[in-house]
C-alpha positions in Angstrom: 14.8 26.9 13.2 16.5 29.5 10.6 15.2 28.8 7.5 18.4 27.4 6.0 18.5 24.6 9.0 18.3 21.2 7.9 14.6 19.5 7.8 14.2 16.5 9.7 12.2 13.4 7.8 11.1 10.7 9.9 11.3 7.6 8.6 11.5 3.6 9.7 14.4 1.7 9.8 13.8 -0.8 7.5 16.2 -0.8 3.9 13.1 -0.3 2.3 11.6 2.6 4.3 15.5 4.3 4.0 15.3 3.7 0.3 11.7 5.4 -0.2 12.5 7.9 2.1 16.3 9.2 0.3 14.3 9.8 -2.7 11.6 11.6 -0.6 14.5 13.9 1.2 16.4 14.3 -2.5 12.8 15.9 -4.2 11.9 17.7 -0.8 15.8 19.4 -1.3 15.2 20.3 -4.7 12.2 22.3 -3.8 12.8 23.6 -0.8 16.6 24.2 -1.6 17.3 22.6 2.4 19.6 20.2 3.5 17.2 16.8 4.7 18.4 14.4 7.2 16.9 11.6 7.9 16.0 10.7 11.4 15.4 6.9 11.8 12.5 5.4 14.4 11.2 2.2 15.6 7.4 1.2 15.1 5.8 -1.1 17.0 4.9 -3.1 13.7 9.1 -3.2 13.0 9.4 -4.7 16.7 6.6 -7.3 16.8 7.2 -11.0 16.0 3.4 -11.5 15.4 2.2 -11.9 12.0 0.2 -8.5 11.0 -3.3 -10.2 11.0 -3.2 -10.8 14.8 -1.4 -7.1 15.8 -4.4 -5.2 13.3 -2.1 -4.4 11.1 -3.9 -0.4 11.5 -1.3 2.2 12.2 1.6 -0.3 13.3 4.3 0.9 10.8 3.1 4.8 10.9 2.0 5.5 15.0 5.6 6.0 16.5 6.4 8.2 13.1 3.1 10.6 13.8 4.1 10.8 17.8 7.1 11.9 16.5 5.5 14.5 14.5 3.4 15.7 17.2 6.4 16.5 19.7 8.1 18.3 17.0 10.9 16.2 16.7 11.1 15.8 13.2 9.6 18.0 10.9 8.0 15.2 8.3 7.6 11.3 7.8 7.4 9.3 4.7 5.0 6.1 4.8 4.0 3.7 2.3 0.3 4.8 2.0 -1.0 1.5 2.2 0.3 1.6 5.8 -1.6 4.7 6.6 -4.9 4.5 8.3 -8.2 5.9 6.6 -8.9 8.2 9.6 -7.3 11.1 9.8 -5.1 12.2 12.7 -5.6 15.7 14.2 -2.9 18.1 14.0 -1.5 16.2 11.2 -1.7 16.9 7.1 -1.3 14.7 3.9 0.8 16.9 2.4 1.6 15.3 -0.6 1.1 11.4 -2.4 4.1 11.5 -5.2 4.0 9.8 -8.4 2.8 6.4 -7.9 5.3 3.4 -8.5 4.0 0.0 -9.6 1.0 -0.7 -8.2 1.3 -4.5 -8.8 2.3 -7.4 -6.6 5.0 -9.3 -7.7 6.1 -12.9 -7.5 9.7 -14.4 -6.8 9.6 -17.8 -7.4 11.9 -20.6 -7.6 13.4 -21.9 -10.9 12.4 -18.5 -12.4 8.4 -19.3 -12.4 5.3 -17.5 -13.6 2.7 -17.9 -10.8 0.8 -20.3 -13.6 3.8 -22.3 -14.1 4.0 -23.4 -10.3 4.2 -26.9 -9.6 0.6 -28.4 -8.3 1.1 -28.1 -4.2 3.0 -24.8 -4.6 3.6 -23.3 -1.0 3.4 -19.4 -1.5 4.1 -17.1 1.3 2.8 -13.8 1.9 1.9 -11.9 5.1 -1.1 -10.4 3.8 -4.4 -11.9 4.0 -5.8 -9.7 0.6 -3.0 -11.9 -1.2 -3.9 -15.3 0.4 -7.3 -14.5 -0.6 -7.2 -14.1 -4.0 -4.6 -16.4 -4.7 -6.5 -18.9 -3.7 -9.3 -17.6 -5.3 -7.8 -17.5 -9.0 -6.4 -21.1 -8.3 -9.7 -22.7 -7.5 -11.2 -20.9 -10.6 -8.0 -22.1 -12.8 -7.8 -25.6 -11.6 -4.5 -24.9 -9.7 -3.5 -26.2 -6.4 -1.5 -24.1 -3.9 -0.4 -23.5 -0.5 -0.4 -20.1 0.9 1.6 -19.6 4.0 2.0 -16.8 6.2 5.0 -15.2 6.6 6.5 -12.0 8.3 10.3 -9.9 7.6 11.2 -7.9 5.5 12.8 -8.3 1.7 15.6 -10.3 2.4 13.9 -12.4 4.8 11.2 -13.2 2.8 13.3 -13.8 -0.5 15.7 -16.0 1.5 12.7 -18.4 2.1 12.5 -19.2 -1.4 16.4 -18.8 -1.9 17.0 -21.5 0.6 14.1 -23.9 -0.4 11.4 -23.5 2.3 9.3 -21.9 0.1 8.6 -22.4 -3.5 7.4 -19.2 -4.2 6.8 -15.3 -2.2 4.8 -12.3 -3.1 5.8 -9.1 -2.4 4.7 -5.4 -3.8 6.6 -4.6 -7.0 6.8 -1.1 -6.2 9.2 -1.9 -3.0 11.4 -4.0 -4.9 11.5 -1.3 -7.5 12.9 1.4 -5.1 15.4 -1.4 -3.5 16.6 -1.9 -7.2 15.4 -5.4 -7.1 12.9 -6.0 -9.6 15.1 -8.2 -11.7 14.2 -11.0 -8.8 10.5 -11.0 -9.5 9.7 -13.6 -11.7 5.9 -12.9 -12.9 4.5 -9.5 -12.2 0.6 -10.4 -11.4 -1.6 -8.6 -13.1 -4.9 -6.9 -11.6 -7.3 -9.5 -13.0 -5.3 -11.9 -10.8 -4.9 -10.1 -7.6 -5.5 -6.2 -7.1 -3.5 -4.1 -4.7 -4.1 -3.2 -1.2 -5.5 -0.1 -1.2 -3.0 3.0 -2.2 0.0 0.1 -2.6 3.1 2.0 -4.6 2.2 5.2 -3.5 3.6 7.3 -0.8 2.4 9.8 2.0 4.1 12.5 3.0 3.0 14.1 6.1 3.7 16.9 8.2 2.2 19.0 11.4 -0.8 21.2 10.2 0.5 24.3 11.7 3.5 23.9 9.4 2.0 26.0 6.7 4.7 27.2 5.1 6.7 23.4 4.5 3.0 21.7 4.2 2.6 24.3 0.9 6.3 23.3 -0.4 5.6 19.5 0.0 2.9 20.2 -1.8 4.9 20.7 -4.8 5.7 17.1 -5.0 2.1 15.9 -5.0 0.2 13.9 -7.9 -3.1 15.2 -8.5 -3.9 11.7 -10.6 -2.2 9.6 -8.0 -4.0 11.2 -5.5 -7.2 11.1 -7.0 -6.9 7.5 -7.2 -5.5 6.7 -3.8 -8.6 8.7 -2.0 -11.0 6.5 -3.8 -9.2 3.2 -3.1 -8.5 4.5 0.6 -12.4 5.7 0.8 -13.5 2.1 -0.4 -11.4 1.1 2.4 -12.8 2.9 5.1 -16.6 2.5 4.0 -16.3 -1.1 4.5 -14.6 -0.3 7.9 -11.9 -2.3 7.4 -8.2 -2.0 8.8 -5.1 -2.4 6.6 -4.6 -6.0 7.3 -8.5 -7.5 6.1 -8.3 -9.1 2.7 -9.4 -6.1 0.7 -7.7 -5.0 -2.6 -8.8 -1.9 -4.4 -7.2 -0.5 -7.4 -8.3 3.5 -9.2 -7.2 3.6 -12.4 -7.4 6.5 -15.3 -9.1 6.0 -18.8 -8.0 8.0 -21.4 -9.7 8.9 -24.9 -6.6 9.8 -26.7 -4.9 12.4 -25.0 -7.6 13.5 -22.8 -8.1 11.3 -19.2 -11.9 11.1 -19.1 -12.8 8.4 -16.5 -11.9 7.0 -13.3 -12.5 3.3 -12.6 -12.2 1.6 -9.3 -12.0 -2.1 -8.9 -12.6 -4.2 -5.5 -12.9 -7.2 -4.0 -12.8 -8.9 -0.6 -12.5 -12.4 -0.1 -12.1 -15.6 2.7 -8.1 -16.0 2.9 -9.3 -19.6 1.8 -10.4 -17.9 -1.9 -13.6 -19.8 -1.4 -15.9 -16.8 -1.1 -14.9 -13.9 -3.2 -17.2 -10.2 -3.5 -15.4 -8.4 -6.4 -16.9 -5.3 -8.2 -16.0 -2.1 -10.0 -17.9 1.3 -11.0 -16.1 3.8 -13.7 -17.6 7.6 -13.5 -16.3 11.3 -14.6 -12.3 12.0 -13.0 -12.8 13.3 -9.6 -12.2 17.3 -9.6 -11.7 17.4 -5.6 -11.0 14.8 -2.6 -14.8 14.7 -2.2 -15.9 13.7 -5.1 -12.8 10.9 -5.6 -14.1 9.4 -1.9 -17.6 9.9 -3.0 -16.7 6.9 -5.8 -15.2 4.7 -3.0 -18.1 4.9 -0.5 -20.3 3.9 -3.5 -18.4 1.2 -4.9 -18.5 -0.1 -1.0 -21.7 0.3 -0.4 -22.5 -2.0 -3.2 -20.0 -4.3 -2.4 -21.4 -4.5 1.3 -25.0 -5.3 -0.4 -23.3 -8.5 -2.0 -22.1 -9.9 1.4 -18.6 -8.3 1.9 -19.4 -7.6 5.9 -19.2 -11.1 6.3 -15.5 -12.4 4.6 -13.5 -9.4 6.4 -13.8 -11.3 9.8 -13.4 -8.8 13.3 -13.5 -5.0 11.3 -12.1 -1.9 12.2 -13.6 0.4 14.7 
């Protein structure tokens, strides 16, 4: 490859994973000063009729993207980093987690709702146990009565539920409607006390072969030391608990500032029965993390206390 040869991003098919990936290829242009084309491929997960609680839900957007990888066909892949397992795969590197988007889930409900204004019997769909956990959860607490309801597709799909009257309400991450141009459908952006994030939601990974030193240290250039920082300990918390990308766990790093200066780091977490009857949900705040170490060193803390409380036992089968 001369170096004036176009660089090949590996990306999904899906409008979404186009849309996250353009504006990945656009930045990776500007700093590299290369033409990117955009080389679309099939997951398993993008196949599969199965909702992602019975497929794992581990690796099933990002495994056909890192074969690709491997073999050299294309030179890097954008995923959503909460699709990204905690393990790291050999031969591979994180190059560099951009500026996160909205980290928030975000509801489109009929009528133009809040989640609060739902009508008592609400059905809510969402393919993601962490959701149907902690909705239910904050509805017992508020005196609310819902239905959550599992569902699988992608924007359209699951928008179209509530469009043609099968659903009364969907949540979906704000962050993907964001980069669709789309947030003008959400109705009530949720906020963290309500539910928190799957771990790294908003953010992106871009990865590329290890022995690529030379594009690994220009991707770099688009990395997010704060976003990162943040990501590692939500992703750590993940891992600690030995849980896969589909368990109802939601973690969420955020950074305090005394004026000007960012000081702290705090993590929230929680895990919880997708019936919101049994709920484990802590948080720990210590000094901003000055390398990856130190930012999974909070994670595997705030786990190991959450583990003490009786998480193990509401994350049903967990990863190996």
């Amino acid at each position: 490859m001369t170096d004036n040869s176009p660089l090949k991003l590996g990306t999904r098919r899906s409008k979404l994973a186009m849309a996250q990936s353009g504006l990945v290829a656009d930045a990776v242009s500007e700093v590299t000063g290369r033409a990117v084309e955009l080389v679309e491929i099939t997951t398993y997960g993008d196949t599969s009729r199965e909702h992602l609680a019975q497929i794992g839900g581990t690796g099933v957007f990002v495994a056909a993207l890192r074969e690709a990888l491997l073999r050299g066909e294309v030179d890097f892949a954008v995923h959503s980093l909460k699709d990204l397992p905690t393990a790291p795969t050999e031969g591979l590197v994180l190059a560099a987690v951009p500026v996160r988007e909205d980290p928030r889930d975000a509801l489109v409900a009929r009528d133009g709702l809040a989640f609060e204004q739902l009508p008592a019997g609400a059905r809510i769909g969402t393919g993601s146990p962490r959701r149907m956990a902690q909705l239910n959860a904050y509805a017992r607490s508020h005196g609310m009565e819902i239905e959550t309801v599992p569902i699988r597709g992608n924007v359209d799909t699951r928008i179209g539920f509530v469009r043609d009257g099968e659903l009364d309400a969907v949540v979906l991450a704000a962050a993907g409607l964001s980069r669709l141009g789309r947030s003008g459908e959400a109705t009530d952006f949720l906020s963290f006390d309500t539910v928190l994030p799957a771990p790294g939601q908003g953010a992106l990974a871009i990865e590329c072969a290890a022995s690529s030193a030379d594009l690994a240290a220009a991707l770099a250039e688009l990395d997010d030391p704060y976003t990162r920082a943040a990501v590692t300990a939500e992703r750590a918390l993940l891992a600690a608990l030995e849980a896969g990308c589909s368990a109802p766990v939601g973690a969420y790093a955020d950074l305090l500032a005394d004026g000007q200066a960012v000081n702290e780091l705090r993590l929230r977490g929680v895990v919880g029965s997708t019936d919101g009857a049994s709920l484990v949900q802590m948080s720990t705040t210590g000094p901003v993390p000055t390398s990856h170490d130190d930012a999974a060193a909070i994670g595997r803390e705030l786990a190991a206390e959450m583990l003490a409380k009786g998480a193990a036992g509401l994350m049903g089968e967990r990863a190996l």
